[in-house]
C-alpha positions in Angstrom: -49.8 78.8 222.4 -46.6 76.5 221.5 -45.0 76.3 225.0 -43.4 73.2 225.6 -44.3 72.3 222.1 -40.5 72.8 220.4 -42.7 71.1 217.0 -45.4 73.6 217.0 -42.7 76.8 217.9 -40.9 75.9 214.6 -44.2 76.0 212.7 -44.6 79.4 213.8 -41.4 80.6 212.6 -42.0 79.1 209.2 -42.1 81.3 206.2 -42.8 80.8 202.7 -40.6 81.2 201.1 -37.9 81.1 203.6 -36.3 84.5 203.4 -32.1 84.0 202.3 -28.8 85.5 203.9 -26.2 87.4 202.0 -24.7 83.7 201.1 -28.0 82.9 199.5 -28.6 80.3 202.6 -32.1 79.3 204.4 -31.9 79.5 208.0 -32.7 75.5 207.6 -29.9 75.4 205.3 -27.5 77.3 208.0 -29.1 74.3 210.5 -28.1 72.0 208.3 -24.4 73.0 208.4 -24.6 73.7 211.9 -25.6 69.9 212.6 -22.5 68.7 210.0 -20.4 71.0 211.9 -21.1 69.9 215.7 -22.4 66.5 215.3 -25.5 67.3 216.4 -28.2 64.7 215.4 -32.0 63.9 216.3 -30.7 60.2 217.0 -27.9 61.4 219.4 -29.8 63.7 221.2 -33.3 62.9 221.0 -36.3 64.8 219.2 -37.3 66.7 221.7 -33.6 68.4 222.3 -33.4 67.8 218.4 -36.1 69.9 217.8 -35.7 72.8 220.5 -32.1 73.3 219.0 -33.8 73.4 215.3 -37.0 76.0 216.5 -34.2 78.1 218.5 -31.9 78.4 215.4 -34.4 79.3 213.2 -35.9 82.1 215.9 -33.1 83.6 216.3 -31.9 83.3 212.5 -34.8 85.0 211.1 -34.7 87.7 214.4 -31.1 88.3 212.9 -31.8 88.5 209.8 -35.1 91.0 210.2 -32.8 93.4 212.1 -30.4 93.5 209.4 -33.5 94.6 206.7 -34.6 97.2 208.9 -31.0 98.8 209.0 -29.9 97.7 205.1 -33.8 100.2 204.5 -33.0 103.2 206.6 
């Protein structure tokens, strides 16, 4: 199991191909922007908080975006 392990949590999540929003973005593309946008940076923070922020995006990114499929098929 991956707990305490923010490196192996985001290998778990991983998909290929990464699935794409309505704006044709990744969910490591919306991570991306979401780092530009708040300054958040592995050398600011440190890879451990680095890379819990990055698994925790991406969980919940693809949780939102799973939801939406199941609705956008009924």
């Amino acid at each position: 199991m991956c707990y305490e392990n923010p490196d192996e949590l985001f290998r778990t999540t991983r998909r290929d191909p990464w699935p794409r929003n309505e704006l044709g973005h990744t969910p490591l593309d919306d991570f991306d922007h979401f780092c530009a946008f708040s300054g958040l940076t592995e050398t600011g923070v440190g890879h451990g908080a680095f890379a819990w922020a990055k698994a925790s995006f991406v969980s919940a990114w693809l949780s939102r975006h799973d939801i939406g499929e199941k609705y956008q098929r009924q």
